[in-house]
C-alpha positions in Angstrom: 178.0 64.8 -122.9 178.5 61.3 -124.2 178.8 60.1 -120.7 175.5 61.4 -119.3 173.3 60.3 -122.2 174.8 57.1 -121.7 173.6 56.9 -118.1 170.2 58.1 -119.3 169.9 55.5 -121.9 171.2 53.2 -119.3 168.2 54.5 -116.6 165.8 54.3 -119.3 166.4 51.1 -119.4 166.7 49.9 -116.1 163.1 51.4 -115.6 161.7 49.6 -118.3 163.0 46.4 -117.3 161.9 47.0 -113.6 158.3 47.7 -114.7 158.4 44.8 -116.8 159.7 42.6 -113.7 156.6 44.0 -112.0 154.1 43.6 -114.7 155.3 39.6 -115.1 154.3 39.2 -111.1 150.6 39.5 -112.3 150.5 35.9 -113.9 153.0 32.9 -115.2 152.1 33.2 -119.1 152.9 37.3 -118.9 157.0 36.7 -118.6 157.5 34.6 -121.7 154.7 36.3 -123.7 156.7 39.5 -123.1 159.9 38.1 -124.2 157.8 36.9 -127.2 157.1 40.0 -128.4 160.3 41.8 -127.8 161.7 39.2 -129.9 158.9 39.2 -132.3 159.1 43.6 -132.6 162.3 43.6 -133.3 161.8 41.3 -136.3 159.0 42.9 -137.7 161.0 46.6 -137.7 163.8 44.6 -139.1 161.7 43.0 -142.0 159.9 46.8 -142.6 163.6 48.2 -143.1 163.6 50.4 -140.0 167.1 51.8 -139.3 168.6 49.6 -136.3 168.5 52.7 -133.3 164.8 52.2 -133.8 165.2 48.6 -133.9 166.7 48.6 -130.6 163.7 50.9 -129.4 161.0 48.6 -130.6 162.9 45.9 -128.8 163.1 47.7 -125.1 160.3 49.0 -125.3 157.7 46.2 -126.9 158.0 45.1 -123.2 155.7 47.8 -121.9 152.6 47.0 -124.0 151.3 45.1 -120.7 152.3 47.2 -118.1 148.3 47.8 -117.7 147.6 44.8 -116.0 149.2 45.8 -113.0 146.6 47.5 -112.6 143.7 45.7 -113.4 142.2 43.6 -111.3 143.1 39.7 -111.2 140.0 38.1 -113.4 139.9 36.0 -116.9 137.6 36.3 -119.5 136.8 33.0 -119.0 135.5 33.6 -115.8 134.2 36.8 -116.2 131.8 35.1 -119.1 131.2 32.1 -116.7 130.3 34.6 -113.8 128.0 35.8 -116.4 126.2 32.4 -117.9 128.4 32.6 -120.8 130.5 29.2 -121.6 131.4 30.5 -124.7 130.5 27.5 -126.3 128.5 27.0 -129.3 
């Protein structure tokens, strides 16, 4: 039994990491901002006292909070406002 959740955890894993590989694709800035905040999660849970299996969660998993933008077309806000006459500037 020890074996096979093992190799789930170890699946789980791999998926996450493969969707995050595919979600950095979308643009330069997305690999390092996801590393950011894996690094970033883990700290916070840490500094809240969360017990360290959920630690470990926050930390695989804070990866996945951008997996939407493989969907979403490729556009800024910046130039979705400048499309729109809106320089943002005061």
């Amino acid at each position: 039994m020890l074996e096979r959740t093992a190799d789930l955890k170890e699946s789980c894993l791999e998926t996450i990491f493969t969707m995050t590989r595919a979600a950095e694709y979308k643009d330069d800035d997305t690999s390092a901002h996801v590393q950011r905040i894996s690094y970033y999660s883990r700290e916070l849970a840490r500094m809240l006292g969360l017990d360290e299996a959920f630690v470990d969660k926050i930390f695989f998993a804070s990866p996945m909070h951008d997996i939407g933008k493989m969907a979403s077309p490729t556009i800024s806000c910046s130039s979705r406002a400048a499309s729109r006459g809106m320089s943002g500037r005061s």
